[in-house]
C-alpha positions in Angstrom: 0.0 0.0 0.0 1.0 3.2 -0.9 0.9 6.7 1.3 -1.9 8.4 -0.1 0.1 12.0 0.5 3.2 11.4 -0.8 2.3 8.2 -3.4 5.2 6.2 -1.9 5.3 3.0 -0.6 4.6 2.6 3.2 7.7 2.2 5.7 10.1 3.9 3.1 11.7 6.6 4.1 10.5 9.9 2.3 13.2 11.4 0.4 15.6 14.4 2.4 14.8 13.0 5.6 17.0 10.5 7.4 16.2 9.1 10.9 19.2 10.9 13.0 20.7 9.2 16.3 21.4 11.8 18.8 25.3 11.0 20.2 27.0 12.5 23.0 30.2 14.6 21.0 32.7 13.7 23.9 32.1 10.0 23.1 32.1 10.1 19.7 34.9 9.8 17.4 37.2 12.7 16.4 37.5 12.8 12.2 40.4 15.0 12.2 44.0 13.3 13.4 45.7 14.3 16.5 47.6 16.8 16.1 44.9 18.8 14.0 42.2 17.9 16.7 44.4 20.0 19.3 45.4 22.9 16.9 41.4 22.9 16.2 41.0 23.0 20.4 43.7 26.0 20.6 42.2 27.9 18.0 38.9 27.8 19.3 39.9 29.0 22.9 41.8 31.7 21.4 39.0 33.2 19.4 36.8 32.8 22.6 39.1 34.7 24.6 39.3 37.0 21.9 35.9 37.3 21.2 35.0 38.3 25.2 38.1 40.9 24.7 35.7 42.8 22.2 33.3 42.4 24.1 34.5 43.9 26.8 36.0 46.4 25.1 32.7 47.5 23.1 30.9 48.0 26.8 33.8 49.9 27.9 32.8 52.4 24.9 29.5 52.4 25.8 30.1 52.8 29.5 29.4 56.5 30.5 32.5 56.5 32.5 34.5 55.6 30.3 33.1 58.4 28.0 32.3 61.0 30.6 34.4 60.4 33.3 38.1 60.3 32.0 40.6 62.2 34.1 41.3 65.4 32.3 44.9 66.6 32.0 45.3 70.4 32.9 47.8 72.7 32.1 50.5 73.1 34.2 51.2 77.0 33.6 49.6 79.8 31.9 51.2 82.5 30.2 48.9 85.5 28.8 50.6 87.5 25.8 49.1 90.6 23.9 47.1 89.7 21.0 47.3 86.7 19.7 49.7 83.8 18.7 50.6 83.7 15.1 53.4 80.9 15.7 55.4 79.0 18.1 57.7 76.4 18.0 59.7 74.4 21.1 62.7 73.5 21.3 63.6 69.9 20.5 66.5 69.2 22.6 64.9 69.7 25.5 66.3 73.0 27.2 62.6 74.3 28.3 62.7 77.1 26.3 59.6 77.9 23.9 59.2 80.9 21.2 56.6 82.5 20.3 55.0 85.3 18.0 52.1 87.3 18.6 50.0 89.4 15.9 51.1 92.1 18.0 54.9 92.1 16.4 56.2 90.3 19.8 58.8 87.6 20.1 58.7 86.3 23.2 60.7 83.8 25.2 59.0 81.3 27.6 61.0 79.4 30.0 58.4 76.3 30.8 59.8 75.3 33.8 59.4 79.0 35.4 56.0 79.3 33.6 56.7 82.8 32.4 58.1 84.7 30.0 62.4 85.5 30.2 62.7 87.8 27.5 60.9 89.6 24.5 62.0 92.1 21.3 59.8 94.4 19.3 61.9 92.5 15.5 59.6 94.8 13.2 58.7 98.4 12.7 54.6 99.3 13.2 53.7 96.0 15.4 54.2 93.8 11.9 53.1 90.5 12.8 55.9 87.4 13.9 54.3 84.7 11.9 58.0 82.7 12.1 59.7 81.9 15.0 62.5 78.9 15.6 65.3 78.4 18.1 68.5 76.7 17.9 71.1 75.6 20.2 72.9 72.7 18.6 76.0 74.4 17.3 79.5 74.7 18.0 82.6 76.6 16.6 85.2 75.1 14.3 88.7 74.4 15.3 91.0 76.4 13.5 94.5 75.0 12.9 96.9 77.1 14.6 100.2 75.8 13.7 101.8 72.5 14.2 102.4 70.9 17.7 100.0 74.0 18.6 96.7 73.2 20.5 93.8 74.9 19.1 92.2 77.2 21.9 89.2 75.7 23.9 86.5 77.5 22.5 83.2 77.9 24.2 79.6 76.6 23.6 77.8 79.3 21.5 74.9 80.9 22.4 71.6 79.4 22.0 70.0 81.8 18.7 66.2 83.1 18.1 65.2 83.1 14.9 61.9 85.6 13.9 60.2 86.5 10.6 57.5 88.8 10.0 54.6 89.3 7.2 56.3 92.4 4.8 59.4 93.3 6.1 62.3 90.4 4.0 64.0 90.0 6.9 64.8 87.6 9.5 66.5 88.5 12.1 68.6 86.8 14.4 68.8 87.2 18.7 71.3 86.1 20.9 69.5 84.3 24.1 72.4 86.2 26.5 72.1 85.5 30.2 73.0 88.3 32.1 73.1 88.8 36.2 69.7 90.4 35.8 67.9 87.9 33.9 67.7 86.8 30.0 68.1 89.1 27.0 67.7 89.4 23.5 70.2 90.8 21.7 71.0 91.0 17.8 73.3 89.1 16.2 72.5 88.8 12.9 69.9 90.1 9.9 69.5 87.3 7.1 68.3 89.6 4.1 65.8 87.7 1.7 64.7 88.7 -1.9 62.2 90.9 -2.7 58.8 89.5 -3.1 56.4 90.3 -5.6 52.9 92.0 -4.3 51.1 89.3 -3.1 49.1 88.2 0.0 50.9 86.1 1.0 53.8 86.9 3.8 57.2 86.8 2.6 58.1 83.9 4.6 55.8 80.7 4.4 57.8 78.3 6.7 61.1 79.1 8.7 63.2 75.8 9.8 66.7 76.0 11.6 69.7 73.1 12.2 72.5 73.6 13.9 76.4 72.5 12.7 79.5 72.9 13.5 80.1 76.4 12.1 77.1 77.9 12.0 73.6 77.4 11.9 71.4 76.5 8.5 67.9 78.6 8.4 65.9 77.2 5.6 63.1 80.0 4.4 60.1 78.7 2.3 59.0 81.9 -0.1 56.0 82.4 -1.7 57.7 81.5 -5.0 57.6 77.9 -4.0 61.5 77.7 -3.8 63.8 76.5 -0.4 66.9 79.5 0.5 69.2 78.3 2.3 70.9 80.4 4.3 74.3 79.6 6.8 74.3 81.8 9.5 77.5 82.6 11.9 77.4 82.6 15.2 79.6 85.7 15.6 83.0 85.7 17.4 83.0 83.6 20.8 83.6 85.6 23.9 86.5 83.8 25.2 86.6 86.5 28.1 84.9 84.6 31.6 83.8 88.2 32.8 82.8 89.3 29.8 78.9 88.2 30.7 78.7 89.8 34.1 77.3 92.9 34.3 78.4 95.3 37.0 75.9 97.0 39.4 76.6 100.5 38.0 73.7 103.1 38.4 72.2 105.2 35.5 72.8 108.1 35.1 69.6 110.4 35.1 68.8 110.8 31.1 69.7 107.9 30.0 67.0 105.6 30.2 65.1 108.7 28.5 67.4 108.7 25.9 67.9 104.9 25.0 63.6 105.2 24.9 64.0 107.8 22.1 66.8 105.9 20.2 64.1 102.8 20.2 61.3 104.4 19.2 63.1 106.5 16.1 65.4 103.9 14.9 63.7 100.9 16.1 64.6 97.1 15.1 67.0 98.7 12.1 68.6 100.7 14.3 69.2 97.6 16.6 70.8 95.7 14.0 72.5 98.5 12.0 76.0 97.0 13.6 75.2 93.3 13.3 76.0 90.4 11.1 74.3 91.0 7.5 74.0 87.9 5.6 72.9 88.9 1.9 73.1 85.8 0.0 72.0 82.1 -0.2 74.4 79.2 -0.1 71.8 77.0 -1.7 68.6 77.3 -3.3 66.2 74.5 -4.5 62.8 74.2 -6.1 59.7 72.4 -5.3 57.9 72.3 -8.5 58.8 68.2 -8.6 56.8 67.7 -5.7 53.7 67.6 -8.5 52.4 64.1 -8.6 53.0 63.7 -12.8 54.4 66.0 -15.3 52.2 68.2 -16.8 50.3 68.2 -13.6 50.3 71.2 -11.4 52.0 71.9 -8.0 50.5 71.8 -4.7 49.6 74.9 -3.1 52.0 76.5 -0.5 49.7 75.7 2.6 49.6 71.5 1.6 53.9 71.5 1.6 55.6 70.0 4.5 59.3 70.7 4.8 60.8 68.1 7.7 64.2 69.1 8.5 66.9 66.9 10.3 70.4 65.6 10.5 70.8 61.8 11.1 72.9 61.5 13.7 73.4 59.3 17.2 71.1 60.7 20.3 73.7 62.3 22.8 76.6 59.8 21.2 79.8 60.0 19.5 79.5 64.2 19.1 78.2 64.7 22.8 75.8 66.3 24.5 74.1 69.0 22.4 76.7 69.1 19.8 76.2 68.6 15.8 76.8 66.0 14.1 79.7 67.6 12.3 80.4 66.6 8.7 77.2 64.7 8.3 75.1 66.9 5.6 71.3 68.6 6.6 68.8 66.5 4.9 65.3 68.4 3.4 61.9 66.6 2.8 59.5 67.6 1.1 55.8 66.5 1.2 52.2 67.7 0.6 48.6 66.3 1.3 48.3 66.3 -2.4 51.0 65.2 -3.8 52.0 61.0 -3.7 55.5 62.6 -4.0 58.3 63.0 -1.5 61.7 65.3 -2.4 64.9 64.5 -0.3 67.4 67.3 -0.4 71.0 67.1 0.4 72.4 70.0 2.4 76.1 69.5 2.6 78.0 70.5 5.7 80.2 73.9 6.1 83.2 73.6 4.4 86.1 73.4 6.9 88.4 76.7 7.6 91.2 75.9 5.2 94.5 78.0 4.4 94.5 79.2 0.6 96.4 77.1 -2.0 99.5 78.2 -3.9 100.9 80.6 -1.3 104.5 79.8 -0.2 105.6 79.0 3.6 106.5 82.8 4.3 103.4 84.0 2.9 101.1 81.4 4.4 102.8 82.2 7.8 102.1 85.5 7.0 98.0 85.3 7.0 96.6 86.1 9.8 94.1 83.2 11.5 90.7 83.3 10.1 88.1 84.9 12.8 86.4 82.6 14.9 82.6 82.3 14.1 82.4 84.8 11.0 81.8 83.6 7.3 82.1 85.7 3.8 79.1 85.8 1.9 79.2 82.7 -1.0 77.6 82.2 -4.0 74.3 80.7 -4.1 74.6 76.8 -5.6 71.5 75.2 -6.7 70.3 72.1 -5.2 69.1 69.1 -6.8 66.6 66.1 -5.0 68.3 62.9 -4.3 65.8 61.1 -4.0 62.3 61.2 -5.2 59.8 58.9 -4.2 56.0 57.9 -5.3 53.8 56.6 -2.8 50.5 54.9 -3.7 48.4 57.4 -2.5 48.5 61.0 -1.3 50.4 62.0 1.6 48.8 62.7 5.0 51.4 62.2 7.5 55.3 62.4 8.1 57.7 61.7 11.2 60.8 61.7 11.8 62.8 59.6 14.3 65.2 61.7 16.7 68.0 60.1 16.3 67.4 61.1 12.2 67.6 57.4 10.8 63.8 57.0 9.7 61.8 58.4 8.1 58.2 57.8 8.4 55.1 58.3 5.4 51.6 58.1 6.4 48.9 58.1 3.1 45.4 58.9 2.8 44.7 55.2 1.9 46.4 54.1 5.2 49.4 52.6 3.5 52.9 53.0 5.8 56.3 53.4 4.5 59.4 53.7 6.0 62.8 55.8 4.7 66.1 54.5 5.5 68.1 58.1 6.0 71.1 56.9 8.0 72.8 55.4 5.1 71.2 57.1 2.3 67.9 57.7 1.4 66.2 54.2 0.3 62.8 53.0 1.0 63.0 50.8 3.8 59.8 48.7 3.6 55.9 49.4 3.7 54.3 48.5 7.3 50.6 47.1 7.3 48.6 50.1 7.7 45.4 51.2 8.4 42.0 50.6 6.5 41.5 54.6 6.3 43.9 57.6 6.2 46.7 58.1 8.4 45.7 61.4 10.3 48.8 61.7 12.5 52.6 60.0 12.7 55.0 60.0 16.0 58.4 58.3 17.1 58.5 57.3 20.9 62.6 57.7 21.5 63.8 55.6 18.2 62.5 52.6 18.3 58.3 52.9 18.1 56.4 54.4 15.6 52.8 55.2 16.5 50.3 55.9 13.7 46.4 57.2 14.5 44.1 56.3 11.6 40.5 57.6 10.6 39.3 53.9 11.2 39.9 54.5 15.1 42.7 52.4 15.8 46.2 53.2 16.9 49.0 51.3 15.8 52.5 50.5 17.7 54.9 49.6 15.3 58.6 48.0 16.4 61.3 50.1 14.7 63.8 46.9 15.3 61.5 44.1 13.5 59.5 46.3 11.4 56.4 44.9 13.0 
């Protein structure tokens, strides 16, 4: 007989459905060997523990406390400056000392661990705006040979330098950081003339970086024309006299406080540095207009470029405490937020002090010893890139190491790449990235890179594995 639903035969199974024996899984037999039934056991307990990690994580987020109730950081000293701050910029070696430069044509000097400001200067005529500020300290003199079997004299450390640019005036001028019995002062050392601009908007100085070296101090100026000066400034003749610096408690005589007023307000800043250092020319000079991603294509806009500026170099190693890295040459890079391009320019090292050729004995015993700390003006060279480099996608974010020997690139896709700069500019490798853009880049000490993407994570990268 035959089901009258279905038409099939009685007893016979219907098609699709199979009478199933319900088995305990702990007794039953294990298809996979041994060794694959244990890595199939490890796995699962590690996604498990994984899996209540997220968990735990994603009602963290959601916990109110842990939105709402995170301990805020405050700050630990507040300074208030007339008008307001165009620029700042902090100095790297740590020596607590931060410049800034307000809209009110101030460069002040704040010394963080006092919380207060040391020392200020009025650079440019009619309150012009400071919109570039930098400070240097990582300099030193160049021995000069003296004669043979003669010991070169012990020079001192020079003084630590403030650099300041303003909006029209093509200028930047150059302070000593002096410290005198009465407290810190700024005094000229040097004016660093610059080309004249044409009429434009724009301020005659885009981006101002500094770097110490052994005989002087490189100041690299950004114009509006979309071309690099490099400039070598001296650090003026070291006071080898100990009292020189001490300032005796002489009283003033009635007048001349008036008078020193007067000579301030009529001459002002060029009357300052009418007896300083005047450099007029540019060792180097360079162009950007590479940085384009293509040929034919046109260059990024003045606000997108990045210039990074560093000297690969041991932290607080062979050349001491503070000090240059001597012959080792300036490197320049050169980015933008869109451009996939990245320049690398080679900024060679002052030339050692030298005696001239083709004199005889008598007449080279004869010259007198080249001053200590003073430079003629040179010719200005034009500078090639080294290196030039196309990253798959647009550049969002650059870091440097301290110690100078990477060189990190962050793009809008989230791809990471590092630069090999210690023994020549070479791409190093490209890290796993992110799954967005790469909205910021830092180096803990020189040996973790930490990258923030727009797809909320943070990334710790080893600088010794490149994991």
């Amino acid at each position: 007989p035959r089901c009258w639903v279905c038409g099939l035969p009685k007893g016979r199974p219907k098609r699709g459905m199979v009478n199933w024996e319900k088995v305990n899984p702990d007794n039953a037999v294990d298809p996979l060997p041994l060794p694959f039934s244990i890595i199939d056991e490890v796995i699962e307990e590690i996604l498990e523990a994984v899996g209540d990690q997220v968990d735990l994580i994603e009602k963290k987020k959601r916990c109110p406390e842990y939105e709402f109730a995170l301990p805020e950081a405050r700050a630990s000293f507040f300074v208030q400056v007339p008008g307001r701050i165009a620029c700042a910029f902090v100095e790297p070696r740590g020596t607590a000392r931060m410049a800034l430069g307000t809209s009110e044509g101030e460069a002040l000097l704040v010394d963080s661990r006092k919380g207060e400001v040391v020392a200020h200067a009025h650079p440019f005529p009619q309150l012009e705006p400071v919109t570039c500020v930098s400070i240097c300290s990582e300099t030193a003199y160049q021995d000069v040979f003296a004669g043979p079997g003669i010991d070169p004299p012990a020079l001192p450390v020079p003084q630590m330098k403030l650099f300041a640019g303003g909006v029209t005036t093509p200028k930047i001028l150059v302070y000593n950081i002096q410290k005198e019995s009465f407290g810190v002062v700024l005094k000229p050392a040097c004016a660093i003339h610059l080309p004249e601009a044409e009429e434009t908007e724009r301020p005659v100085i885009e981006q101002l970086h500094t770097r110490g070296v052994i005989g002087g101090v490189w100041v690299l100026a950004l114009l509006p024309d979309k071309t690099v000066r490099v400039y070598l400034t001296p650090l003026g003749e070291p006071d080898l006299d100990e009292e020189a610096n001490v300032v005796l408690d002489t009283p003033i005589a009635e007048g001349d406080e008036d008078d020193e007023e007067g000579e301030d307000e009529d001459g002002g800043p060029a009357e300052e540095f009418a007896n300083a250092l005047q450099v007029n020319t540019a060792m180097y000079s360079f162009s950007l207009t590479q940085l384009a991603p293509m040929r034919h294509l046109p260059m990024p806009e003045l606000d997108t470029i990045t210039l990074t500026v560093f000297s690969p170099r041991p932290r607080d190693g062979a050349y001491g405490m503070g000090v240059s890295a001597g012959q080792v040459p300036t490197l320049c890079f050169a980015s933008s937020v869109e451009s996939n391009a990245i320049l690398a320019h080679f900024i060679p090292s002052p030339a050692p002090l030298v005696a001239p050729t083709g004199l005889e004995l008598d007449e080279l015993l004869m010259k007198e010893i080249p001053p200590h700390g003073l430079l003629p003006d040179p010719e200005t060279k034009q500078l090639q890139p080294r290196r030039r480099w196309s990253m798959p996608a647009k550049t969002s974010a650059v870091a440097v190491a301290p110690n100078g020997g990477i060189f990190a690139v962050g793009g809008c896709q989230g791809s990471l790449a590092l630069v090999n700069t210690a023994a020549g500019p070479s791409l190093r490798t490209m890290l796993p990235g992110h799954y967005g853009a790469i909205n910021a880049l830092t180096f803990h000490r020189d040996k973790i890179l930490v990258s923030v993407g727009a797809d909320c994570f943070v990334h710790q990268y080893c600088m010794q594995t490149d994991t």
